[in-house]
C-alpha positions as a LaTeX table, in Angstrom:
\begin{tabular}{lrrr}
\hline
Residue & $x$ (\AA) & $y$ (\AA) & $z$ (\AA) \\
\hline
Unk1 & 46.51 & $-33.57$ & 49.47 \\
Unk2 & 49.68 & $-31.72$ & 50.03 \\
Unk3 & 49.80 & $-27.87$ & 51.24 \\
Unk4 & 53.14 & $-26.12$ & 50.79 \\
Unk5 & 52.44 & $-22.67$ & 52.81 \\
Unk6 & 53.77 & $-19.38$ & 50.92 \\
Unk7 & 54.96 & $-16.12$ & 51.94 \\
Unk8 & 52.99 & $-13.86$ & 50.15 \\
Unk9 & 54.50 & $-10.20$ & 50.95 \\
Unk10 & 50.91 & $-8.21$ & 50.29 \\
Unk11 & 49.15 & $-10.38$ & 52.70 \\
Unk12 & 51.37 & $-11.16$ & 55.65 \\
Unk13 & 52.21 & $-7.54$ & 56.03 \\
Unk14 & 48.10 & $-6.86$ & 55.62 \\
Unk15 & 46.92 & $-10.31$ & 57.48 \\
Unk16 & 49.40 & $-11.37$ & 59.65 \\
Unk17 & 47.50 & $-13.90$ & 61.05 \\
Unk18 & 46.68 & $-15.86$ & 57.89 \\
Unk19 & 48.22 & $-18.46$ & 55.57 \\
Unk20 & 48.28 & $-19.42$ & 52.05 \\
Unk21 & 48.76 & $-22.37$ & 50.10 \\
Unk22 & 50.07 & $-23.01$ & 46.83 \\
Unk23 & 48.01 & $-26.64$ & 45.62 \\
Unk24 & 47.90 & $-28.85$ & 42.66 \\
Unk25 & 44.54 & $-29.78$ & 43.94 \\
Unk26 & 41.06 & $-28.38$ & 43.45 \\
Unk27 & 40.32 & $-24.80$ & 45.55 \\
Unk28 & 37.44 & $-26.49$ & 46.54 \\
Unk29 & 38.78 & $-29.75$ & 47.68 \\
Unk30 & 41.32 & $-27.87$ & 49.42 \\
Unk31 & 39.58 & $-25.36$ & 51.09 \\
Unk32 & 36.62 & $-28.40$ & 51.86 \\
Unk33 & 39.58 & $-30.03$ & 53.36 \\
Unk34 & 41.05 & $-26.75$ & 55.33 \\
Unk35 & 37.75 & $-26.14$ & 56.67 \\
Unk36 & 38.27 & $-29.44$ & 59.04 \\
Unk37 & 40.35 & $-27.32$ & 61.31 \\
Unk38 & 38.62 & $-23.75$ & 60.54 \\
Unk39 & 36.63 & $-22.13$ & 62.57 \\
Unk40 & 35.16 & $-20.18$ & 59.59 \\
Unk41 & 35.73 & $-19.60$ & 55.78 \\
Unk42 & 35.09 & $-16.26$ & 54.52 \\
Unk43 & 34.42 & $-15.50$ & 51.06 \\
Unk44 & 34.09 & $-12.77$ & 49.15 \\
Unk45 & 31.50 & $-12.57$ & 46.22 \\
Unk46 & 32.72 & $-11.34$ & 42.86 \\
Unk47 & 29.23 & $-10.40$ & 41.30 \\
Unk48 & 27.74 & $-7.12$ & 43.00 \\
Unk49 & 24.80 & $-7.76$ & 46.07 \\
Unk50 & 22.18 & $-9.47$ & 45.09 \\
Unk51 & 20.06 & $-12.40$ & 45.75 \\
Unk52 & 22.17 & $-15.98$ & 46.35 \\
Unk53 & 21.57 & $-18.70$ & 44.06 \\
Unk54 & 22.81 & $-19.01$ & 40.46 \\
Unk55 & 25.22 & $-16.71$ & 41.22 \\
Unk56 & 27.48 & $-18.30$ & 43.06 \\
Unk57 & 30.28 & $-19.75$ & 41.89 \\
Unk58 & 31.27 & $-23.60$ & 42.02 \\
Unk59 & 33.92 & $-23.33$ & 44.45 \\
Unk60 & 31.36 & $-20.96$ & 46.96 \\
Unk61 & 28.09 & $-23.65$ & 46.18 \\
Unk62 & 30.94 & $-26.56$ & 47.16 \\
Unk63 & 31.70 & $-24.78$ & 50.02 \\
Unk64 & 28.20 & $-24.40$ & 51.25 \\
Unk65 & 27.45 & $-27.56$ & 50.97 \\
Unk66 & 30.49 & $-29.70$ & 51.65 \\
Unk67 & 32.14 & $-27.74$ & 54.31 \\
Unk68 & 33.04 & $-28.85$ & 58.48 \\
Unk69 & 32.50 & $-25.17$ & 59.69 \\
Unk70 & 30.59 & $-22.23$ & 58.80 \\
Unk71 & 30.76 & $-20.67$ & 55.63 \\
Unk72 & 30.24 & $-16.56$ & 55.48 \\
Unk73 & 29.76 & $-14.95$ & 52.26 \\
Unk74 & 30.47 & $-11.15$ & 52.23 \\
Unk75 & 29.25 & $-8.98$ & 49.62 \\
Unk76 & 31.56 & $-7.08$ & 47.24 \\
Unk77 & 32.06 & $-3.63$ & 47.81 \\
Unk78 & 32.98 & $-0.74$ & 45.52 \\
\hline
\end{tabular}
């Protein structure tokens, strides 16, 4: 798997203390692979609060279940 980090102008100035990766992989694989150094993976759920389940996506149920570090989901917000 090959990362190639990216300056992204909206989040450096916003998160200066986060990267980005442009990948020909899978997100999950990636981010499965990413979270062998992480501390912690935070998400963000697209569907509005409600309960867990069948509404999470495939790349949030890989996470949960294939990830090295803990995995928060936070809710969306208006």
């Amino acid at each position: 798997m090959r990362f190639s980090p990216t300056a992204s102008a909206t989040s450096s100035a916003n998160y200066p203390s986060t990267s980005t990766w442009k990948t020909a992989e899978s997100i999950a694989g990636t981010l499965v692979e990413t979270s062998r150094t992480a501390d912690l993976l935070v998400l963000g759920k697209h569907h509005a609060a409600t309960a867990l389940g069948s509404h999470l996506g495939r790349v949030t149920h890989a996470l949960l279940h294939h990830a090295h570090c803990p995995v928060l989901i936070a809710p969306r917000t208006r």
